[in-house]
N, C-alpha and C positions, 0 to 999 in steps of 0.2 A: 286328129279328132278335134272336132269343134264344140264347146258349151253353147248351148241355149242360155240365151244373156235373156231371154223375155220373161222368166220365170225370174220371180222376187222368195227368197227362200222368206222372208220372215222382217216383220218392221220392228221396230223399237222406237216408244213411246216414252220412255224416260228417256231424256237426253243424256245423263250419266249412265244412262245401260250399256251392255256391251251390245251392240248392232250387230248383224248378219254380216258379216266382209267375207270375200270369196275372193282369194288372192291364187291364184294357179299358172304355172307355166304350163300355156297351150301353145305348138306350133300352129299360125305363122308368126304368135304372139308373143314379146318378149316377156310381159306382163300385161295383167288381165285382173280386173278391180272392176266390183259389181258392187254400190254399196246405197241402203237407205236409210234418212239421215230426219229428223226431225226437223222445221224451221227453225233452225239455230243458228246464228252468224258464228258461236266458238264452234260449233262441231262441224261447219261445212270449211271451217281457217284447218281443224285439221285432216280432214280430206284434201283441203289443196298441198299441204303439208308433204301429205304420204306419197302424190302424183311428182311432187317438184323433186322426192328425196327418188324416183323411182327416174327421172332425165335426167339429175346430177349424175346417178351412178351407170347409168348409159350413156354419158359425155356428151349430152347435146349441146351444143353453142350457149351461152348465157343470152346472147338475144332471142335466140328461140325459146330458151324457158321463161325468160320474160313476157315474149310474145304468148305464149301458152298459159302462164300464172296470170298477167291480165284477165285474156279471154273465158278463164275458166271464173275465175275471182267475179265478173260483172255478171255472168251467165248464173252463178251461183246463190250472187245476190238478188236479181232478176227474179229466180223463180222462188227463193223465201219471200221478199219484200212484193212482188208485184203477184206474181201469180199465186199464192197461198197466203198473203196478206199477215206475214210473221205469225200466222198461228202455227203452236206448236204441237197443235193437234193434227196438222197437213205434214204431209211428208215429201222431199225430195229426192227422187232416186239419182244416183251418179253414176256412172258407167263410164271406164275409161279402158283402150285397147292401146298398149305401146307395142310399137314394129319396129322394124331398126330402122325402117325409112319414114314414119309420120306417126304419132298419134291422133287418137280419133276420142273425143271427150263427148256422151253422151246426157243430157244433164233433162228431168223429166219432174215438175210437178203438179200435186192436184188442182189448182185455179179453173177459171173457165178458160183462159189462153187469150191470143188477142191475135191479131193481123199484122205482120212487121210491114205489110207492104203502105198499110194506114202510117205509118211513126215518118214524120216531117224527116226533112233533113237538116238535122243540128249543125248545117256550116252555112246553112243559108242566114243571109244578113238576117231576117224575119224568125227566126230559130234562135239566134246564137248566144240567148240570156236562158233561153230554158231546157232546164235539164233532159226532157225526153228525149230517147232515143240516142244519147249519147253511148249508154252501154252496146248498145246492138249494133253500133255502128263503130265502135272499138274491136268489136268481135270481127267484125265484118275484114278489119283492116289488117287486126295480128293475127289472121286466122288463114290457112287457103282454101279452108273450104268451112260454108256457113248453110245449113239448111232448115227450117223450123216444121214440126209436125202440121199434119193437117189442121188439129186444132190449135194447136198457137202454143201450147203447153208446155212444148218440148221442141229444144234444140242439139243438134248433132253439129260441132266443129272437128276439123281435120284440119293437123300443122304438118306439115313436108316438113322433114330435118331435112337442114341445108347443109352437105360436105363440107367438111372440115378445109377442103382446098378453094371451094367456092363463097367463100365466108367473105370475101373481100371486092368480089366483081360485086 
């Protein structure tokens, strides 16, 4: 049996509220974490929090939850700071789905969204003083899979866990 993840049970507006979290084991899923979060840089720290403490105890590689904690962490900030403009009147939704072979971080807020295919590339000589698009493009790198909604709002990353015996090739 699969959840409908497109339903939002409930926002919380106080940032010290207790929020709506939907924590459940669904097969093919090890864990399953639906959560909406106020534009708060402490309360989306403890949402990376609860994801990192849920790869520690499924033993993924330290560089994959590195890789993972990055991508989630700039994605995060991304949509407080850029697309809801740290009002803490907007909210971001988080959505994370861990399998035993990848998780897939879902990360969704109110802004107008923007075009990532517009954002320069931050390694070009004419780029490489200004900060845009550094995060999208960190995601892009620790991530193996990176795709942005139609309207810009929202992005979906996917990390393959790498075997435990291929850690070294």
């Amino acid at each position: 049996m699969q959840a409908d993840l497109s339903v939002v049970t409930g926002f919380a507006l106080d940032p010290v509220a207790t929020v709506d979290v939907e924590m459940t084991k669904i097969d093919p899923w090890l864990w399953c974490y639906d959560r909406v979060i106020v534009s708060d840089s402490t309360i989306a720290r403890q949402v990376l929090d609860e994801m990192l403490a849920q790869l520690e105890a499924q033993h993924w590689q330290q560089r994959d939850i590195f890789a993972v904690h990055l991508a989630a962490e700039e994605a995060l900030a991304n949509a407080i700071q850029h697309g809801n403009g740290c009002d803490a009147r907007k909210n971001v939704r988080f959505v994370c789905l861990l399998y035993s072979d990848r998780i897939r971080i879902e990360i969704t807020d109110e802004g107008q969204g923007f075009d990532p295919s517009a954002l320069h590339d931050p390694t070009c000589d004419d780029h490489l003083h200004s900060p845009c698009g550094r995060g999208v493009m960190l995601m892009r790198v620790f991530m193996s899979r990176v795709a942005f909604n139609a309207r810009g709002n929202g992005v979906t990353m996917e990390k393959d866990r790498v075997p435990r015996e291929d850690c070294w090739k």
